[in-house]
C-alpha positions in Angstrom: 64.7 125.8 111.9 65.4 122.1 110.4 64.4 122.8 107.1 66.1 126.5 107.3 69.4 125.0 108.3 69.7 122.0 106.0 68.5 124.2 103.2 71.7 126.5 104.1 73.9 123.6 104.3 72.6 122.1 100.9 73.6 125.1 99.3 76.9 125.7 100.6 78.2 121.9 100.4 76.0 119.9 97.8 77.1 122.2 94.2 81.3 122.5 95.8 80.7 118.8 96.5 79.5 118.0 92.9 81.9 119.7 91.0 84.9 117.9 93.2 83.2 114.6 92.6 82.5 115.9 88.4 86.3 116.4 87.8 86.7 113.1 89.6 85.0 111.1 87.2 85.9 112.7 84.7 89.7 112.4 85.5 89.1 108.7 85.8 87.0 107.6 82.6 87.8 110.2 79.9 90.4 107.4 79.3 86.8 105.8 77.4 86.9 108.9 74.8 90.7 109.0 74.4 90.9 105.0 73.4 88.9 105.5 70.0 90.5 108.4 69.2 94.1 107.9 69.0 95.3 106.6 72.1 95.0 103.0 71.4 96.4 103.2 68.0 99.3 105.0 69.2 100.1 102.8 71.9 99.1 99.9 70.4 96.5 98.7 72.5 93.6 96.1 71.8 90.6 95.8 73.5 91.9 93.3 76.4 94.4 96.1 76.9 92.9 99.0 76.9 90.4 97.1 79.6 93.7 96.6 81.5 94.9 100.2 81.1 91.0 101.0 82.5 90.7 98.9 85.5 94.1 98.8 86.8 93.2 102.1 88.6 91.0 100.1 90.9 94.0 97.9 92.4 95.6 101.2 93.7 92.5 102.7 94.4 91.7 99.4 96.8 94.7 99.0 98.5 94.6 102.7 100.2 90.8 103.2 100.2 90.5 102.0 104.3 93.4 103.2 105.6 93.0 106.6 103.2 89.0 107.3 105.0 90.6 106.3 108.3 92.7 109.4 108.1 89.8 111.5 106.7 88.2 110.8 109.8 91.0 111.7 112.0 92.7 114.7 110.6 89.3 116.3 109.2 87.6 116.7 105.1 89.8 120.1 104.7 93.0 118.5 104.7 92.6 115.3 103.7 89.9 115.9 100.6 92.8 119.0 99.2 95.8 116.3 99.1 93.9 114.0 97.5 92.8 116.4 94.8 96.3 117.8 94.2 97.8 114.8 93.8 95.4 113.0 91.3 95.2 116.3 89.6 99.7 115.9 89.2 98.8 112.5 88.1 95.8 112.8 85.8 97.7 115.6 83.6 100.7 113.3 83.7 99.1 111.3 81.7 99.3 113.4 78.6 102.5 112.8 78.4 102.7 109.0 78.5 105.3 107.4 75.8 104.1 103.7 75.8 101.0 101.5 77.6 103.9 100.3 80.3 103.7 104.1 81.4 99.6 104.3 80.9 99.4 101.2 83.0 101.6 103.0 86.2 99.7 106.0 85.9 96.6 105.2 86.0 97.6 102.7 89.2 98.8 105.8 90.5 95.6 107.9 89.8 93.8 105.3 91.6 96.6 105.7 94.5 95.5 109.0 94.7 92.3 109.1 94.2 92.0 106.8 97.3 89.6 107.8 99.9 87.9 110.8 98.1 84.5 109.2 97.5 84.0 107.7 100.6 85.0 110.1 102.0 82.9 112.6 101.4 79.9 109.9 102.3 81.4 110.1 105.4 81.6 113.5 105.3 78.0 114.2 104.8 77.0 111.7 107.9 78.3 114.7 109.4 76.0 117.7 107.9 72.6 115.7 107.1 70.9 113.4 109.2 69.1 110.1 108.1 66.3 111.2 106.4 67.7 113.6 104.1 70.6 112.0 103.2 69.6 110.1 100.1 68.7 113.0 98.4 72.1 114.7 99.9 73.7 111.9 98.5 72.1 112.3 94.9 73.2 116.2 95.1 76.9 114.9 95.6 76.4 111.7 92.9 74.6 113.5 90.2 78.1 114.9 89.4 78.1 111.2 87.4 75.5 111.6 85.2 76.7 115.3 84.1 79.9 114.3 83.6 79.1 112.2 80.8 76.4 114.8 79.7 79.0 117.9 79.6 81.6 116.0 79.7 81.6 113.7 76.5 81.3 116.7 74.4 83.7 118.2 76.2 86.1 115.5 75.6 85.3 115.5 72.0 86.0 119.3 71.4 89.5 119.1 73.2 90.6 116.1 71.2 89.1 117.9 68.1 90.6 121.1 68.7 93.8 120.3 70.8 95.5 118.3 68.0 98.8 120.4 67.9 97.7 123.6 70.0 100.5 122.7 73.2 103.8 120.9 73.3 103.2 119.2 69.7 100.2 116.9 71.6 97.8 115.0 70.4 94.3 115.7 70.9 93.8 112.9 73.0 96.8 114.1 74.9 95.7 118.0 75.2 92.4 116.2 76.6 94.1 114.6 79.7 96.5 117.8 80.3 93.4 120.4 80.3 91.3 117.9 82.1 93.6 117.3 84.7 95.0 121.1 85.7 91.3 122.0 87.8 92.0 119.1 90.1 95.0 120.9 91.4 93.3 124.3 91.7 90.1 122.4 93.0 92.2 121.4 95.2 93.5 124.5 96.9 90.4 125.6 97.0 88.9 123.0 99.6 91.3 124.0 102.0 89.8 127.4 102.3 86.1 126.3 101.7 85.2 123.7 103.1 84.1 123.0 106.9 85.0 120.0 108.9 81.9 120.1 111.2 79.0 122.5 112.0 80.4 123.4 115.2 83.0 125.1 113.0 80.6 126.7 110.3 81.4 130.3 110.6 78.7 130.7 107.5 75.9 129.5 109.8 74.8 131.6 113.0 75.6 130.3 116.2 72.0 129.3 117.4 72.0 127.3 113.7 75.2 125.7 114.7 74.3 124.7 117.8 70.7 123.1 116.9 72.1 120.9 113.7 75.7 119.8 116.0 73.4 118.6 118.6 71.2 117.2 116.0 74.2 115.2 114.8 75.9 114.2 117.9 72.1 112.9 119.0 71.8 110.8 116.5 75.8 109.6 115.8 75.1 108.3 119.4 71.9 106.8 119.2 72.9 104.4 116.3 76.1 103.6 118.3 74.6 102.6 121.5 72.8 100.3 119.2 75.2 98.9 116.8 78.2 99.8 118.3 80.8 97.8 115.9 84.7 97.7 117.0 86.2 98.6 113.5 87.6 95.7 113.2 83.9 93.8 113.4 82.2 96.6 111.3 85.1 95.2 108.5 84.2 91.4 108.3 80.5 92.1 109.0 78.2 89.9 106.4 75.8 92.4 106.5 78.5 94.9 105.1 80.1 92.5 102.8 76.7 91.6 101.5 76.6 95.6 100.5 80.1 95.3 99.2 78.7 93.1 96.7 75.3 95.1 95.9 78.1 97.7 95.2 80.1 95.8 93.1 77.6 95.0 91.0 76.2 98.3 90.4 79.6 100.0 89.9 80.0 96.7 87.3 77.5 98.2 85.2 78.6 102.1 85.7 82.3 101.7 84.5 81.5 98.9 82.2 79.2 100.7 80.1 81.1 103.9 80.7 83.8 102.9 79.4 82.8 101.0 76.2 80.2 103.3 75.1 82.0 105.3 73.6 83.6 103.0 71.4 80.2 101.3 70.9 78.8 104.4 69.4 82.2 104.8 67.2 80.9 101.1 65.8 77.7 102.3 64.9 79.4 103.7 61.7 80.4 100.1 60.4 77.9 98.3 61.7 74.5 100.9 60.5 76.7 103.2 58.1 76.4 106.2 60.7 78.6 109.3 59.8 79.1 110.8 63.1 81.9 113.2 64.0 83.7 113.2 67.0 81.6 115.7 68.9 79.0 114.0 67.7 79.1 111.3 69.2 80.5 112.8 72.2 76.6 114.3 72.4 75.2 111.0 71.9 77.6 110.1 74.5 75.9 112.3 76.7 71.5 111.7 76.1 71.7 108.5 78.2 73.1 110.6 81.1 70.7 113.4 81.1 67.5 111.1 81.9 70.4 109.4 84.1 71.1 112.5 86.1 67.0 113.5 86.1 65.6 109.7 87.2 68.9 110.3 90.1 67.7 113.2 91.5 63.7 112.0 91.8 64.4 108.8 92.7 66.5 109.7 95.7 63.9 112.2 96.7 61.2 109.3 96.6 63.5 107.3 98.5 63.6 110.3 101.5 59.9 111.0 101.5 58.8 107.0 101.8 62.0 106.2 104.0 62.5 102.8 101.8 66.0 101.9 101.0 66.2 98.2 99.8 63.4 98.7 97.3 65.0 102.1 95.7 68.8 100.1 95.1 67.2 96.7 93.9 64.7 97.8 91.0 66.6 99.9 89.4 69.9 97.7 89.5 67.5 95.3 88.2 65.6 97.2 85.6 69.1 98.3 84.3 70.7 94.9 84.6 67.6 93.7 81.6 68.1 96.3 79.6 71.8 96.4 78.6 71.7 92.6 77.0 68.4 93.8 75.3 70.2 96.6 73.7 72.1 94.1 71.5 69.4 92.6 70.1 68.2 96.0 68.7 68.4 96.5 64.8 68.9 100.4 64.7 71.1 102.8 66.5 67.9 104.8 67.8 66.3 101.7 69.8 69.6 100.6 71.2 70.8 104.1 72.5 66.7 103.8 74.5 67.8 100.7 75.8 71.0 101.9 76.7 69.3 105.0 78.6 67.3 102.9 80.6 70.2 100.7 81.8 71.9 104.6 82.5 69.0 105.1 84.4 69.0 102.2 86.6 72.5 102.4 87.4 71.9 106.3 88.2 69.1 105.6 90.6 70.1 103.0 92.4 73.3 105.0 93.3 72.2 107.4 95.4 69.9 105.1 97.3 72.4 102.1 98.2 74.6 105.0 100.4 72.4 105.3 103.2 71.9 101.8 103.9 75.8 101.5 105.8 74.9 104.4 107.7 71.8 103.7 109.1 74.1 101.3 111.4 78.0 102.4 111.1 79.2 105.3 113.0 82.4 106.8 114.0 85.5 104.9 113.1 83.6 101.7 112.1 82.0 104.4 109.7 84.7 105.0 108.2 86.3 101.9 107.6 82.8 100.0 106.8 81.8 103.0 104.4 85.2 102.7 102.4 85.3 98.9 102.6 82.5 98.6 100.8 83.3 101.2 98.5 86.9 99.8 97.8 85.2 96.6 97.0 82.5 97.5 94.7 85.3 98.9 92.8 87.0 96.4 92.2 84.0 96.2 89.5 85.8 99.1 88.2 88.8 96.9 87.4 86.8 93.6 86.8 84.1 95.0 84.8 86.5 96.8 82.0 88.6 93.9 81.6 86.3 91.4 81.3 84.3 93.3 78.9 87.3 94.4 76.7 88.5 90.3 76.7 85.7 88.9 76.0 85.0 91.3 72.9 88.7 90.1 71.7 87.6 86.9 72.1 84.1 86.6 70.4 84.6 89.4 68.2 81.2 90.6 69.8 80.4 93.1 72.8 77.8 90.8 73.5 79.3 88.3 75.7 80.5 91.1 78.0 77.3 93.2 78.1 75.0 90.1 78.9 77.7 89.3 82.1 77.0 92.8 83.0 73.8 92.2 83.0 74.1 89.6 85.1 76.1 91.3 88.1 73.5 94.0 88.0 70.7 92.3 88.1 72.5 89.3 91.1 73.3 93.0 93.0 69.3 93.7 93.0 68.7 90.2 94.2 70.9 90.4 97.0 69.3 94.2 98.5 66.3 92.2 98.0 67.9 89.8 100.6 68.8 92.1 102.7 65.0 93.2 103.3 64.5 89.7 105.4 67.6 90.2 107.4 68.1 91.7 110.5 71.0 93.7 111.6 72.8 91.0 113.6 73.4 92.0 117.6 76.4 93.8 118.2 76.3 93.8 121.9 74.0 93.9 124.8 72.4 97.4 124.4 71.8 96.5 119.9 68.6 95.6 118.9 67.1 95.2 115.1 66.5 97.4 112.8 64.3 97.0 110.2 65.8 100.4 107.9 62.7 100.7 106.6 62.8 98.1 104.4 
């Protein structure tokens, strides 16, 4: 029955899930292909800028991220996940239209505004369809949508800038990119409120002795880890245990949007620096090769994760692994060897992902779910902001992307450090009836 059942729900939730979260992140970094190909000429933006322009979606994307999930929670996924995904979608194609980087800067505070709440919530969402022991590789379903956005889409965002140039409205490529990138949000968007299901109890796709078995299965074990660490929401928030997460996060998501964002333009370099002659699609596929062995070392990493029921282990290596390899890449004499070294970063970042999701949820449930689950997540992002910034302003400064790369090297590996910590402390006592938890680490 288990395995029957969760292989039923897999298939309905994890590909819907994945291609909500693929537009996602590709509605919030194609902003890294449009800057070397017109957009920061024409709005005159240098590389402290255009970090500016990246990151500043994080401030709006923090400041609604809690109280975003805590509605999730209460008025259901259906709802809440389709406005979300309308209004970024309204917002994302707005930007095709922008006249100056005043305008680029509001809009992409007001993607992250609307984008608020979407990723953690579906976490959350999926505390509610897979117990414990599948959910890493659940997760890596959901999350692999990350890797395969840069793998289809970098090419993709290469083809609509090379073909749009003038096909709608007079825009430029860069500008037909954001419009036709941005119009499946909306339509995505519609669709969840017919498709998706807020809780198996409701599942009219499963039968009603499968519905039964995995609701009990969930309610069982929402209540077992609440009668053990049964946080008030408001002690789940300043928890060290979740801070300390916060910051694993952070420096993970340092490296994802960090790299993300500049590799593009790093690959555009190649041509002054090693007298490469790529065209746009071009290197909108090389774009893309780190992210394949990304999206492959996800999947089987998470799936080792589930079968040995290690978590800290399967966030730190990676995270560290990845975090030595980016500063090596700029050391590298040829385009080749860097693009393995940056692979292997892609690869650490990828892997430890999926892996770092279960650990809040081995002892958040409920409401302190909900709010610990996007706390984190609003923090780590701040990376998001931090990460592009920095990076862009210290390559003004230096001339050099090698400043920034070896600092985000440094956050990835100080994130694997501090899961490592976590391996020697307990969960602190939330009450009388709490006890610790090892989490199998």
């Amino acid at each position: 029955m288990r395995e029957r059942v969760l292989r039923k729900v897999a298939w309905r939730l994890s590909p819907f899930l994945g291609l909500l979260y693929f537009i996602n992140y590709l509605d919030r970094t194609n902003i890294g292909f449009a800057a070397p190909h017109g957009m920061n000429e024409t709005l005159g933006l240098d590389k402290a800028a255009f970090g500016l322009a990246s990151g500043i979606f994080f401030i709006g994307y923090l400041l609604l991220e809690v109280p975003s999930n805590l509605v999730l929670h209460k008025v259901g996924a259906r709802r809440w996940i389709a406005r979300i995904m309308v209004s970024w979608g309204i917002v994302a194609s707005a930007m095709a239209f922008v006249p100056n980087a005043g305008t680029l800067y509001g809009l992409r505070f007001l993607l992250g505004i609307a984008e608020a709440g979407f990723f953690p919530g579906i976490i959350l969402y999926l505390t509610f369809w897979f117990p414990k022991r599948e959910r890493a590789k659940a997760v890596a379903l959901f999350m692999v949508a990350i890797p395969l956005s840069s793998v289809f889409g970098a090419p993709l965002s290469a083809w609509l800038i090379e073909v749009g140039h003038g096909m709608m409205f007079g825009l430029d490529g860069w500008r037909f990119m954001f419009l036709m990138q941005g119009l499946p949000a909306i339509l995505l968007g519609i669709c969840c409120w017919f498709y998706l299901t807020d809780r198996p109890k409701d599942a009219a796709w499963l039968t009603l002795q499968e519905r039964n078995w995995l609701q009990n299965e969930m309610d069982t074990e929402h209540a077992e880890t609440g009668k053990r660490y049964h946080y008030p929401l408001r002690k789940a928030l300043t928890q060290p245990r979740v801070l300390a997460l916060a910051f694993v996060y952070f420096g993970i998501v340092y490296g994802l949007y960090a790299v993300g964002f500049f590799l593009p333009t790093i690959i555009a370099g190649f041509q002054q620096t090693y007298n490469t002659n790529y065209s746009v699609i071009e290197q909108g596929f090389i774009v893309a090769v780190p992210y394949v062995f990304g999206a492959i070392a996800m999947y089987f990493w998470a799936r080792h994760g589930d079968r040995t029921r290690e978590r800290v282990w399967h966030v730190a290596l990676p995270a560290i692994i990845g975090g030595i390899a980016i500063p090596v890449a700029l050391y590298l004499q040829s385009p080749f060897t860097t693009m393995i070294a940056v692979t292997i970063c892609a690869m650490g970042i990828c892997s430890a992902l999926p892996t770092f999701w279960p650990l809040p949820t081995t002892f958040l449930t409920g409401a302190a779910a909900a709010g610990g689950i996007a706390l984190i997540n609003s923090l780590g992002n701040l990376a998001g902001f931090v990460g592009p910034y920095v990076t862009g302003w210290l390559t003004d400064l230096t001339g050099s992307p090698k400043a920034g790369l070896w600092v985000v090297g440094a956050f990835m590996v100080a994130a694997g450090l501090t899961a490592l910590s976590l391996k020697a402390a307990p969960v602190p006592d939330s009450g009388p009836a709490a006890e610790t938890d090892s989490m199998r680490t």
